[in-house]
N, CA, C and O atoms as a DFTB+ gen file, in Angstrom:
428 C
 N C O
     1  1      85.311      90.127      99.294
     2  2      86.530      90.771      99.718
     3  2      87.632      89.725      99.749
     4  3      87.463      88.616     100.257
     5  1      89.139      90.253      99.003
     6  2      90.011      89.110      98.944
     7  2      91.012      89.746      99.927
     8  3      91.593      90.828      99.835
     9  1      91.090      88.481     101.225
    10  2      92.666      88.508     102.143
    11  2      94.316      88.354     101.488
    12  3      94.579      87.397     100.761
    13  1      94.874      88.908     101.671
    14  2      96.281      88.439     101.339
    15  2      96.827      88.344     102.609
    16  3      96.549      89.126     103.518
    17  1      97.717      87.263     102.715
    18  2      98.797      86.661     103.120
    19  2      99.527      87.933     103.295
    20  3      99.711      88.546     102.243
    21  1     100.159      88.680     104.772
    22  2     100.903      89.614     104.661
    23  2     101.971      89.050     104.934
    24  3     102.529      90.070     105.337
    25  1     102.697      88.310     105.048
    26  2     103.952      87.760     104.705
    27  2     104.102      87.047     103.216
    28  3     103.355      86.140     102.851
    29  1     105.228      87.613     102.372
    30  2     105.572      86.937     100.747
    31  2     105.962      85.710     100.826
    32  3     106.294      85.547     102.000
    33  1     106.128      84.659     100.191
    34  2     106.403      83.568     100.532
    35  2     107.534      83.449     100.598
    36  3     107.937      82.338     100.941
    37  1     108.435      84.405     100.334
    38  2     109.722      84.267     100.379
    39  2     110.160      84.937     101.385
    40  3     110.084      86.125     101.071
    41  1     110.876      84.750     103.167
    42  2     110.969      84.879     104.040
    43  2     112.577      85.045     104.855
    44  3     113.310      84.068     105.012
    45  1     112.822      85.977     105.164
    46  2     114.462      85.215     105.987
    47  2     114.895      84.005     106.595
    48  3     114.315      83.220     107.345
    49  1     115.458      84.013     106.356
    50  2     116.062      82.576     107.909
    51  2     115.738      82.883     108.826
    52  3     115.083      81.965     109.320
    53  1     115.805      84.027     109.704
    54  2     115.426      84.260     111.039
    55  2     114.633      85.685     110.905
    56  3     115.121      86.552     110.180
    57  1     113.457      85.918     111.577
    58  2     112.510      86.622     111.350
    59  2     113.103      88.032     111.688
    60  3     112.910      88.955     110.897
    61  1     113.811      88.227     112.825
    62  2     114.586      89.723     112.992
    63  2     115.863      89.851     111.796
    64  3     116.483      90.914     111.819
    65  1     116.238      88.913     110.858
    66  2     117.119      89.027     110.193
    67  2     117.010      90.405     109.099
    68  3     116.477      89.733     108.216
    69  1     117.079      91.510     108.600
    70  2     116.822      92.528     107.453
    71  2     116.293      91.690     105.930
    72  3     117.227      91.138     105.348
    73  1     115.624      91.625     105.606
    74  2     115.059      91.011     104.536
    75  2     115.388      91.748     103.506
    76  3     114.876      92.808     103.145
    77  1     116.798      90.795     102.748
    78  2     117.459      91.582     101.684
    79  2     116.448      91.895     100.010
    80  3     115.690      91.064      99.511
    81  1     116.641      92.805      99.640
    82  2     116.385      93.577      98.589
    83  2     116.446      92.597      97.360
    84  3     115.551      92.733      96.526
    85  1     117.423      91.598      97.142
    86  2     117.964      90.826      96.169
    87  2     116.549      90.060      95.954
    88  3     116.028      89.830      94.863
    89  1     115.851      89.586      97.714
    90  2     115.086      88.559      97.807
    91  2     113.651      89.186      96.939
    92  3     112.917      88.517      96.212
    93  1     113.546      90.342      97.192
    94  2     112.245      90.989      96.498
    95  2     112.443      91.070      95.196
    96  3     111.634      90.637      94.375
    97  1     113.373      91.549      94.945
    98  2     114.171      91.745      93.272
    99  2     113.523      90.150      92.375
   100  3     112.905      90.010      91.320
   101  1     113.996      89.237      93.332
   102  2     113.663      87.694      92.715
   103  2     112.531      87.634      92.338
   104  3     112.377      87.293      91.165
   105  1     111.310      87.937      93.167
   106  2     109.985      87.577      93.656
   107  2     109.953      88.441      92.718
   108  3     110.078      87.846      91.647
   109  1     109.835      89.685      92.556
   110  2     109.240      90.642      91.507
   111  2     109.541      90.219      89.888
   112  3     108.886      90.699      88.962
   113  1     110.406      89.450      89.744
   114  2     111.084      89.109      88.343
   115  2     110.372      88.139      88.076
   116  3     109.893      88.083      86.943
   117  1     110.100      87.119      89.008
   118  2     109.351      85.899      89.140
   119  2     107.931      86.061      88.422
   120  3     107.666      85.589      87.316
   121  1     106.726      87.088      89.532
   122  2     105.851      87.746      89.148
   123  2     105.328      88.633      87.967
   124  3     104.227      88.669      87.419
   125  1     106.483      89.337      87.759
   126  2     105.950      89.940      86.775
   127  2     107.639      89.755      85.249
   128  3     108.634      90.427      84.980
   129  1     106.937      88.312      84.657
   130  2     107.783      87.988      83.578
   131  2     107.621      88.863      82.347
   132  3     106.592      88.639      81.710
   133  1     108.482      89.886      81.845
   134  2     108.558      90.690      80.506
   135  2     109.397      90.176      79.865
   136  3     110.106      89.334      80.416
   137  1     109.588      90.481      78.585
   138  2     110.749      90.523      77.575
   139  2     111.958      91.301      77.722
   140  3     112.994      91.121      77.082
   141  1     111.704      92.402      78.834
   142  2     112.665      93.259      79.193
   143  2     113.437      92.456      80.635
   144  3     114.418      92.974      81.169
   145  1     112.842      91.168      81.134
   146  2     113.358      91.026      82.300
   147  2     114.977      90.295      82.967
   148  3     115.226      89.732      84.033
   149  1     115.844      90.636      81.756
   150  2     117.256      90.436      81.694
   151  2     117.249      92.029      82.319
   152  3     117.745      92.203      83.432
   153  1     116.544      93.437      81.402
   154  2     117.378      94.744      81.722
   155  2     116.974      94.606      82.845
   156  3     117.893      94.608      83.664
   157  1     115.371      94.408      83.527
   158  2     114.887      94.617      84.382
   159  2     115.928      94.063      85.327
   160  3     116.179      94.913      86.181
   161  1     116.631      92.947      85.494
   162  2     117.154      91.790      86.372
   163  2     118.569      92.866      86.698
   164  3     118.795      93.314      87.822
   165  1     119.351      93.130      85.592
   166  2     120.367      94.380      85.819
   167  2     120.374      95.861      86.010
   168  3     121.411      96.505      86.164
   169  1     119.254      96.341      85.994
   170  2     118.754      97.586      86.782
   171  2     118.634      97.510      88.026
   172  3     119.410      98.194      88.694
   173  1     117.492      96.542      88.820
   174  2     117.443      96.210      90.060
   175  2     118.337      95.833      90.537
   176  3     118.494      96.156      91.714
   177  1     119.467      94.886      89.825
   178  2     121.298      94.757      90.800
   179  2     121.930      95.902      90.677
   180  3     122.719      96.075      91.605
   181  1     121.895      97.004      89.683
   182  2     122.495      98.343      90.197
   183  2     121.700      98.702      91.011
   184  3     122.471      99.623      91.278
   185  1     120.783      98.889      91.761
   186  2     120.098      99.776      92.659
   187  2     120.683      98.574      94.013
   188  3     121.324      98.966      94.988
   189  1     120.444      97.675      93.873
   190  2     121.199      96.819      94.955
   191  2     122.377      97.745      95.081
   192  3     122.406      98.745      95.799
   193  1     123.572      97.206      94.127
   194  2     124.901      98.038      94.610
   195  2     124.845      99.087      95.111
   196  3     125.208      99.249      96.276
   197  1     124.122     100.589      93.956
   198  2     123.986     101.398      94.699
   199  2     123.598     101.488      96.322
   200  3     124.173     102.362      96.972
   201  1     122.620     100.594      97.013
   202  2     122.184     100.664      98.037
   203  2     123.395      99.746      99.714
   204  3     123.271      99.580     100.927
   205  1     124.621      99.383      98.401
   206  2     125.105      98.722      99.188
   207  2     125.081      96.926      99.067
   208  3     125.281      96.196     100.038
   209  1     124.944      96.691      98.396
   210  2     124.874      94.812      98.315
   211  2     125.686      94.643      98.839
   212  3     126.840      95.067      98.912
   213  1     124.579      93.368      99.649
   214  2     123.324      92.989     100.097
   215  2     122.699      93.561     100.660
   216  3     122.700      93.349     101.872
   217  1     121.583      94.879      99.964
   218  2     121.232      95.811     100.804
   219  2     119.622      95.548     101.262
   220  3     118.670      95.218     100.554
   221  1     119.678      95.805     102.645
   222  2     118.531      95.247     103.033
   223  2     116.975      96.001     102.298
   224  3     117.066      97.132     101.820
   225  1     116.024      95.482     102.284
   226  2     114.927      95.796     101.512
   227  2     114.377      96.985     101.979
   228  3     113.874      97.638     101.065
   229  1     114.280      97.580     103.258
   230  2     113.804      98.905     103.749
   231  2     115.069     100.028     103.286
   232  3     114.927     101.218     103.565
   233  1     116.333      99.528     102.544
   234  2     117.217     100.982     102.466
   235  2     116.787     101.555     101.253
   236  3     117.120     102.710     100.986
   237  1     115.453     100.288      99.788
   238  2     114.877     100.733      99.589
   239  2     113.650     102.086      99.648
   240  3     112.492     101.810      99.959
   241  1     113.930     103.096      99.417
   242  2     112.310     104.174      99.722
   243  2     112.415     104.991      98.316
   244  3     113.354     104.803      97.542
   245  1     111.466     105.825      98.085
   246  2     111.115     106.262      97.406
   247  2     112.582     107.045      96.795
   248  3     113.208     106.963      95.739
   249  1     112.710     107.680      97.825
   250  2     114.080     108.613      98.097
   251  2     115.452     108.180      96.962
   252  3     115.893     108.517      95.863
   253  1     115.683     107.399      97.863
   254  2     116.897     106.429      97.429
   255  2     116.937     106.141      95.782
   256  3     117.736     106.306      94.861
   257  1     115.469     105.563      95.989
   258  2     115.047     105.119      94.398
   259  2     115.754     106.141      93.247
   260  3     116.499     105.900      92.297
   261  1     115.244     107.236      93.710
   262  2     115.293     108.706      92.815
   263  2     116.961     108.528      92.514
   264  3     117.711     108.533      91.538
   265  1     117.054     108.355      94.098
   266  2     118.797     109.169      93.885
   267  2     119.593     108.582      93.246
   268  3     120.543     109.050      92.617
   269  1     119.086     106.896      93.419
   270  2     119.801     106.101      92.283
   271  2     119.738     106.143      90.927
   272  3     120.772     105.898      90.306
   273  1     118.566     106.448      90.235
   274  2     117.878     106.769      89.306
   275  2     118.868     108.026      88.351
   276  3     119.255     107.971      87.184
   277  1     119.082     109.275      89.555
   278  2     119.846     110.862      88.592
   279  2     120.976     109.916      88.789
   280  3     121.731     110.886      88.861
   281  1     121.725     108.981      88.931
   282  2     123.400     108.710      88.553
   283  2     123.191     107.989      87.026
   284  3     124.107     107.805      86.226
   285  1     122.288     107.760      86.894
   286  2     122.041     107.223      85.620
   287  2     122.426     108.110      84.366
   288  3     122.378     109.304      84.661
   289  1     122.795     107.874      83.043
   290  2     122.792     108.253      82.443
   291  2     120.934     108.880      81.483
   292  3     119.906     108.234      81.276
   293  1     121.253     110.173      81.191
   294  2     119.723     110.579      80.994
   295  2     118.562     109.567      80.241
   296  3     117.388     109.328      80.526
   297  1     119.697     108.963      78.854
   298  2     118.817     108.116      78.364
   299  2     118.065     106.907      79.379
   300  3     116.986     106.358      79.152
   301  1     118.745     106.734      80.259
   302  2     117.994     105.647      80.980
   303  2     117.226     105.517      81.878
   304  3     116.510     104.555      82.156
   305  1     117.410     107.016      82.640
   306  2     116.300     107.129      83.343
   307  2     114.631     107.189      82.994
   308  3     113.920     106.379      83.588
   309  1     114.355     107.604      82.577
   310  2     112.867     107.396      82.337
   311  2     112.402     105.509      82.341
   312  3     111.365     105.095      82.860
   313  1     113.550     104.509      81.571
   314  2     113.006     103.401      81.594
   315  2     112.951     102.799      83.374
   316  3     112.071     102.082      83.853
   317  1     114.253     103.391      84.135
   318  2     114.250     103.473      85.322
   319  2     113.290     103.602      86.577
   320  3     113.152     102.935      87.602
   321  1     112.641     104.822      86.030
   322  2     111.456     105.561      86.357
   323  2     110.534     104.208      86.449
   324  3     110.177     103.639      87.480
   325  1     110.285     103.896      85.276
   326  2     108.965     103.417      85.119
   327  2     109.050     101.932      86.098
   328  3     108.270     101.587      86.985
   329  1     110.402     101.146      85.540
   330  2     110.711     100.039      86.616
   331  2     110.277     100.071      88.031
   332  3     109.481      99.348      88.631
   333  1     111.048     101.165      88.456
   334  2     111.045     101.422      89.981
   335  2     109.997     101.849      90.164
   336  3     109.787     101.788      91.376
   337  1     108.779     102.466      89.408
   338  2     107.225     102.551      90.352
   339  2     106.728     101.154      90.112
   340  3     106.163     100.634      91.074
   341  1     106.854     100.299      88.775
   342  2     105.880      99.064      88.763
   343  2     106.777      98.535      90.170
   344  3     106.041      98.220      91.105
   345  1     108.259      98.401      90.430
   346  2     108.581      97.495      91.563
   347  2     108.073      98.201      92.855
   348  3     107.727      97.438      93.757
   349  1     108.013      99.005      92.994
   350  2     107.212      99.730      94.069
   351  2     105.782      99.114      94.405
   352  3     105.434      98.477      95.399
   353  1     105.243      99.397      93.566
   354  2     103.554      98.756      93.552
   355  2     103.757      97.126      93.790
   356  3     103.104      96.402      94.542
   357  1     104.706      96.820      93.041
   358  2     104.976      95.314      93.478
   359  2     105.221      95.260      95.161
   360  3     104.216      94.924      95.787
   361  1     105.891      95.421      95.609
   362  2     106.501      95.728      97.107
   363  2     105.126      95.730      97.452
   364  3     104.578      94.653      97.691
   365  1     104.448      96.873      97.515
   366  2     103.459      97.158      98.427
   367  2     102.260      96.468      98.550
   368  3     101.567      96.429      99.568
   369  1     102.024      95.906      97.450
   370  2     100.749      95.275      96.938
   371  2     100.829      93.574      97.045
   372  3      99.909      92.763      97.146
   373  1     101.737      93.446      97.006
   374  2     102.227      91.743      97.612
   375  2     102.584      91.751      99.026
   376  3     102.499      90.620      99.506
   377  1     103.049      92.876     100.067
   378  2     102.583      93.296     101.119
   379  2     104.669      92.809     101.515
   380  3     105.082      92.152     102.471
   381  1     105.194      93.210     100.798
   382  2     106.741      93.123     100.996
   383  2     106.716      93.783     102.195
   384  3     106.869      93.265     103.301
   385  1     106.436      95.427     101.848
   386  2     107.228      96.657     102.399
   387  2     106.556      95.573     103.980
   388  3     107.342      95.255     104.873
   389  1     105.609      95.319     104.008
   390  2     104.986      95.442     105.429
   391  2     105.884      94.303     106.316
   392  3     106.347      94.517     107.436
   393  1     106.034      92.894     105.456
   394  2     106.606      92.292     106.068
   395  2     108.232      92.258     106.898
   396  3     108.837      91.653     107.783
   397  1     108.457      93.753     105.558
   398  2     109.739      93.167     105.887
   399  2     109.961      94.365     107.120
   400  3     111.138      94.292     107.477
   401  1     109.401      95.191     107.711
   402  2     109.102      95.477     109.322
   403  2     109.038      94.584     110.521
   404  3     108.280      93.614     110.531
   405  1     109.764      94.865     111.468
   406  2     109.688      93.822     112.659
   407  2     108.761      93.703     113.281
   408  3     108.250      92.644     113.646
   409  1     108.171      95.519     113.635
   410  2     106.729      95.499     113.867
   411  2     105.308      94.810     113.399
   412  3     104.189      95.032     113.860
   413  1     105.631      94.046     112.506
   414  2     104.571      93.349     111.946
   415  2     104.833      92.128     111.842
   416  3     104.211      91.530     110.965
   417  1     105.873      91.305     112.721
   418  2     105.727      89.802     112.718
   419  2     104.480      89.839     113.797
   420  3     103.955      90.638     114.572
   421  1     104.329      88.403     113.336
   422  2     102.615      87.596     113.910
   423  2     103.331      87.483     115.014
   424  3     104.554      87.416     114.887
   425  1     102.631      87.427     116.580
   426  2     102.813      86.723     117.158
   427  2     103.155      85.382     117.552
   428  3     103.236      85.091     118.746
């Protein structure tokens, strides 16, 4: 059985601080290097704006995702689509979403 580290290595300055969106955006670009990861790099800063930049990483949800997604022009959504579930699975599976909850700093 393999443990992960539920904090990403990439962390706020101060632990109650909102753990911005930009910072996951990085880490996910970092992680998962494509040939697409210029569009990838300017898709995820429109969903920033949309969300408000510097928008914190929980104004991220599924929700939002979508809603940012229909302002898109049709051709682009579907590549959209697909981004925003691999960054999703990224989030969750590197244990983002969890950290970036207050309820889950370590003692």
């Amino acid at each position: 059985m393999i443990f992960r580290d539920p904090q990403p290595a990439l962390t706020p300055a101060h632990p109650l601080a909102p753990m911005p969106l930009s910072q996951a955006v990085q880490a996910y670009l970092q992680a998962r290097p494509s040939v697409d990861a210029a569009r990838h790099a300017e898709l995820l800063a429109a969903l920033d704006e949309h969300l408000g930049a510097p928008a914190p990483l929980l104004a991220y949800t599924k929700l939002t995702g979508e809603a940012w997604q229909r302002t898109l022009p049709a051709a682009q959504q579907p590549e959209a689509a697909a981004l925003l579930a691999d960054f999703r699975a990224f989030l969750r599976d590197e244990g983002w979403l969890d950290a970036a909850r207050a309820v889950n700093l370590p003692d």
